[in-house]
Backbone bond lengths (Angstrom), bond angles and torsions (degrees), N, CA, C in turn:
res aa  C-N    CA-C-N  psi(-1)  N-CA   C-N-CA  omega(-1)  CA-C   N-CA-C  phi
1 X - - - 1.459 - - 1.533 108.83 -
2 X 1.599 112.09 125.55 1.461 103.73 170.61 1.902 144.85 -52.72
3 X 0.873 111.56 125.92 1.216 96.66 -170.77 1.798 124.98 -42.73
4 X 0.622 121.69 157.55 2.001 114.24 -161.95 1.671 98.89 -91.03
5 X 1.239 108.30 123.90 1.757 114.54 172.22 1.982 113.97 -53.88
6 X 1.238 100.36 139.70 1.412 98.78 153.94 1.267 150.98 -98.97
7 X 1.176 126.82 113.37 1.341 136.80 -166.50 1.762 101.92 -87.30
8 X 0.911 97.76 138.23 1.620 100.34 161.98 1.439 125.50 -92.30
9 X 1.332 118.25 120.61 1.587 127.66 168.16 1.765 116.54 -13.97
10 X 1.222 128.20 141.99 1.189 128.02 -178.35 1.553 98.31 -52.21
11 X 1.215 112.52 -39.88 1.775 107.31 -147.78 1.973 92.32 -96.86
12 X 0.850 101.39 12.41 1.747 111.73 173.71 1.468 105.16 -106.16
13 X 1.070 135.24 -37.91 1.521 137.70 166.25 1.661 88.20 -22.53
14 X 1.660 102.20 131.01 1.327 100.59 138.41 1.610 132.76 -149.83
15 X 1.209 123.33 162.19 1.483 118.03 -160.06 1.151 123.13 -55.93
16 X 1.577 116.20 -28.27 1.446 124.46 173.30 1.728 110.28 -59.80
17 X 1.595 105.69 -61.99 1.529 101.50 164.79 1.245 140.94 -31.99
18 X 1.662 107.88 -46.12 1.265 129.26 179.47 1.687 127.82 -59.40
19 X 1.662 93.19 -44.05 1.591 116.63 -172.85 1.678 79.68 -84.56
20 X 1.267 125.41 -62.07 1.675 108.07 -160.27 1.401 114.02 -60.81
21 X 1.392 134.15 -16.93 1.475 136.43 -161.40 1.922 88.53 -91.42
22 X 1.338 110.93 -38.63 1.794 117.65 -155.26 1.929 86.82 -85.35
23 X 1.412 96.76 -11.67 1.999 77.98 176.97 1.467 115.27 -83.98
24 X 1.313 127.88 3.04 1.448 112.66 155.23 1.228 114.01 -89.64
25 X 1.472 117.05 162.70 1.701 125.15 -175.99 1.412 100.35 -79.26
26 X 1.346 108.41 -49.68 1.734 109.09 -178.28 1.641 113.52 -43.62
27 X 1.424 119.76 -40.27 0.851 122.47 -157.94 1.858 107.76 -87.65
28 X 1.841 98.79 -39.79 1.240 91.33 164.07 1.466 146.77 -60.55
29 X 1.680 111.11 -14.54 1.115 161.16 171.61 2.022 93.70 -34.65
30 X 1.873 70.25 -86.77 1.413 87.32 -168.16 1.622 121.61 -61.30
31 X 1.183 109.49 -24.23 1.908 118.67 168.39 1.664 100.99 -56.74
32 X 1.460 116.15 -68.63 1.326 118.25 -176.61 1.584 125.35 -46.49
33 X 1.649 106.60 -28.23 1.394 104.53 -162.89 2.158 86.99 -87.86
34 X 1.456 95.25 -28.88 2.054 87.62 175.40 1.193 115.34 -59.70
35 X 1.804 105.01 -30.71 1.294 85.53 -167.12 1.836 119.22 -96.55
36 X 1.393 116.87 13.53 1.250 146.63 162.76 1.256 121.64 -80.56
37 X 1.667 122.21 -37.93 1.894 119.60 172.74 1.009 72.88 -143.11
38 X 0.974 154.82 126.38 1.741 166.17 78.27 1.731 109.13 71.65
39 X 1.591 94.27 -139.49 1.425 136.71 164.85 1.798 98.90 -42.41
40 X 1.689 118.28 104.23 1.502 95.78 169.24 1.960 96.02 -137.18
41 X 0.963 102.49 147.31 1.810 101.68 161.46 1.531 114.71 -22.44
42 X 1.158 120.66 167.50 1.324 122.78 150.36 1.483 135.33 -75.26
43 X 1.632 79.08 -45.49 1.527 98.02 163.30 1.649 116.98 -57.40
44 X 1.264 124.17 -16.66 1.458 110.77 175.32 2.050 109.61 -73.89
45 X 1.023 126.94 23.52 1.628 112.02 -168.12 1.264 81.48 -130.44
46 X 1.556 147.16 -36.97 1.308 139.40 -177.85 1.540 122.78 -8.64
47 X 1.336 94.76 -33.83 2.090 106.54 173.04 1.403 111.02 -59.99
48 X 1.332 98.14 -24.39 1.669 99.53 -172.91 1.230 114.72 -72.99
49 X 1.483 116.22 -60.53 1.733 119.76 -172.89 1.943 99.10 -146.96
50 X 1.324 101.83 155.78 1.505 98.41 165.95 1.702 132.37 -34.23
51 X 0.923 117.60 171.49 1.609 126.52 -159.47 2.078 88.15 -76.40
52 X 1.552 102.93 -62.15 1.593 88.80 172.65 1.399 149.60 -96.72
53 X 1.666 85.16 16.45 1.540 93.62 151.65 1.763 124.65 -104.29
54 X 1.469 106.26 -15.68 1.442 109.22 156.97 1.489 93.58 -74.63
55 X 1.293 162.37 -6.55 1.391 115.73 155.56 1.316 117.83 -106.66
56 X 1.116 124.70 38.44 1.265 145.44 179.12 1.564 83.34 -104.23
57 X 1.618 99.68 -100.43 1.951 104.65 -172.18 2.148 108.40 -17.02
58 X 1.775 126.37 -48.98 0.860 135.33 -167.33 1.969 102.77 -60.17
59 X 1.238 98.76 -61.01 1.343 108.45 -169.83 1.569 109.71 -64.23
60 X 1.027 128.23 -21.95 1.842 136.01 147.35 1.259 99.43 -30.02
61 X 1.872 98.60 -92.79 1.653 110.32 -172.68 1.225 123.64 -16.85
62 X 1.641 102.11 -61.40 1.223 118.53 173.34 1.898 130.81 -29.01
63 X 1.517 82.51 -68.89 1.429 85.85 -161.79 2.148 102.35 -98.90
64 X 1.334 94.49 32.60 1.764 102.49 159.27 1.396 109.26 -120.72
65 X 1.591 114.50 -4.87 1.893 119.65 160.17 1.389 90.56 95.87
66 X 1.599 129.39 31.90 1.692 114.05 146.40 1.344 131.13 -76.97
67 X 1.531 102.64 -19.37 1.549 90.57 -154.07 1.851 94.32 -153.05
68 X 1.153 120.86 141.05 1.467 141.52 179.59 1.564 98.18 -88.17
69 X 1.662 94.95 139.60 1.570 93.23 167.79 1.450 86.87 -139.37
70 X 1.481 95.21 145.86 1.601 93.65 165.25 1.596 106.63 -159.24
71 X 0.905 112.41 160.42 2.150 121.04 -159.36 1.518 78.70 -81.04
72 X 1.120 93.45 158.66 1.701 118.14 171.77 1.753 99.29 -159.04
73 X 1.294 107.37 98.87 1.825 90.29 -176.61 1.138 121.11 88.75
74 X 1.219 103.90 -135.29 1.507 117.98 170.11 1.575 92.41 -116.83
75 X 0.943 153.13 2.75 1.052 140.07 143.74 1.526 130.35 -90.18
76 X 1.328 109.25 173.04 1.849 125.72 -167.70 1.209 110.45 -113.86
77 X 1.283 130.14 100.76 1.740 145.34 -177.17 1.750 93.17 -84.10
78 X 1.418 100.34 127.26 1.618 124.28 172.52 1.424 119.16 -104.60
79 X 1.048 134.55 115.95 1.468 116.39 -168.71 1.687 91.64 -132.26
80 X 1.555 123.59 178.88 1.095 111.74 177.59 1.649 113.24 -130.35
81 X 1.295 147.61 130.64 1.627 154.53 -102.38 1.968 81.26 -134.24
82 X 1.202 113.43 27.96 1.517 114.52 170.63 1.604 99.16 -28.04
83 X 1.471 113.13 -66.95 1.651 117.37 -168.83 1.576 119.83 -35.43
84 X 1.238 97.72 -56.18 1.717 111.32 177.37 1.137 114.48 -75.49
85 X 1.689 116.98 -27.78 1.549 97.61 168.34 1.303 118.85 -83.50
86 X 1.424 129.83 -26.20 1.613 131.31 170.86 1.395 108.80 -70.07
87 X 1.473 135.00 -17.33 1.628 121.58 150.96 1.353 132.62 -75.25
88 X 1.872 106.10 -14.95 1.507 69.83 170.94 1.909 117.50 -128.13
89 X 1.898 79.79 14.06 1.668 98.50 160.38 1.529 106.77 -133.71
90 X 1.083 115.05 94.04 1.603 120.51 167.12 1.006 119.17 -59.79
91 X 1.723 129.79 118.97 1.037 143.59 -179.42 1.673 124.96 82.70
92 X 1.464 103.39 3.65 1.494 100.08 -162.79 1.720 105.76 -106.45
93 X 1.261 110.00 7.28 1.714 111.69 174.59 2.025 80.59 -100.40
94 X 0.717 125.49 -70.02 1.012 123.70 -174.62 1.553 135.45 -23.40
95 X 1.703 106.34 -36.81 1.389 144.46 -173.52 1.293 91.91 -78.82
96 X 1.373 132.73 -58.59 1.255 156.23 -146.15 1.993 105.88 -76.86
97 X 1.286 88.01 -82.45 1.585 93.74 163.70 1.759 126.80 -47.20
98 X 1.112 133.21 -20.04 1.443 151.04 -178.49 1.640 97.13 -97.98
99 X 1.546 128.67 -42.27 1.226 106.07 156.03 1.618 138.10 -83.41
100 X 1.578 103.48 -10.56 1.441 128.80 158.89 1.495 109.14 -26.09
101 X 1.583 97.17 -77.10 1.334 124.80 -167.46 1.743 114.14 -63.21
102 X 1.079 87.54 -9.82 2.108 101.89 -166.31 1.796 80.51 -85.94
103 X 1.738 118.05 -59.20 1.424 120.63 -164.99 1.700 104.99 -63.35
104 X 1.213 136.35 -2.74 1.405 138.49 -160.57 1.772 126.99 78.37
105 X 1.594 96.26 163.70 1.895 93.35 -161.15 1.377 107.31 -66.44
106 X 1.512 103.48 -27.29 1.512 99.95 -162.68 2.037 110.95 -137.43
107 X 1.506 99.57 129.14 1.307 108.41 -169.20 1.649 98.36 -65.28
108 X 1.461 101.88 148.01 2.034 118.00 167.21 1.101 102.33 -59.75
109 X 1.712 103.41 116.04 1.820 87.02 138.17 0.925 146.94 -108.12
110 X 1.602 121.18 144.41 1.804 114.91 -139.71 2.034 95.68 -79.68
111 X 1.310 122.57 132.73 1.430 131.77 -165.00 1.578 93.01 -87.46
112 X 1.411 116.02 169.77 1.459 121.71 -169.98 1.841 94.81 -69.76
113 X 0.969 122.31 -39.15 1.439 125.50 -168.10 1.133 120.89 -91.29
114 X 1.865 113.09 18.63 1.592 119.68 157.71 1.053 107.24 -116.81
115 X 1.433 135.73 -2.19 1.459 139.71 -168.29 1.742 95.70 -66.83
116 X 1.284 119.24 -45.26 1.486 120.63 -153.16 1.775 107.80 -107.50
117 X 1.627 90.63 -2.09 1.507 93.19 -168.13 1.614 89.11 -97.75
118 X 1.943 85.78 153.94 1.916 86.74 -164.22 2.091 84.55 -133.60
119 X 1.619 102.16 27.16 1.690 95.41 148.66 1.146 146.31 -56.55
């Protein structure tokens, strides 16, 4: 049996975590799309970035108190902790996602032939 993920306590959330986990796009990505259909696999964001860098971006979320993971199966259910984050920052998932949506649904990905280009 896998060892059980850690979530941090509502009242352990903290803002530094929160703002540093929500400064990638990938990551904002995936908050916005939870907080649009809920409860989704993990496996549903795979479009976004590779398998171990989506669990890289995931395990962030995680452990700055955005987002619940929990096994279901053989799979990993993602949900997003809106509640605990609107108690102990009011209004600021909210702020966040509304400018999400202003930056677009889906982050660039940089192609082998922009990595080196300095246009």
């Amino acid at each position: 049996m896998p060892k059980p993920l850690h979530h941090p306590k509502r009242s352990q959330i903290a803002l530094s975590a929160v703002l540093e986990a929500l400064s990638d796009p990938i990551r904002r990505v995936i908050v916005q799309r939870l907080s649009h259909n809920g409860e989704r696999s993990c496996s549903a964001f795979l479009s976004y970035a590779s398998k171990t860098n989506l669990s890289y971006h995931l395990a962030r979320l995680r452990t700055a108190g955005l987002v619940r993971i929990r096994p279901e199966g053989t799979c990993r259910m993602l949900s997003l902790r809106a509640d605990d984050v609107e108690a102990r920052f009011p209004g600021l998932l909210r702020a966040v996602l509304a400018s999400a949506g202003v930056e677009g649904a889906r982050p660039a990905r940089r192609t082998r032939s922009s990595r080196g280009s300095s246009s």
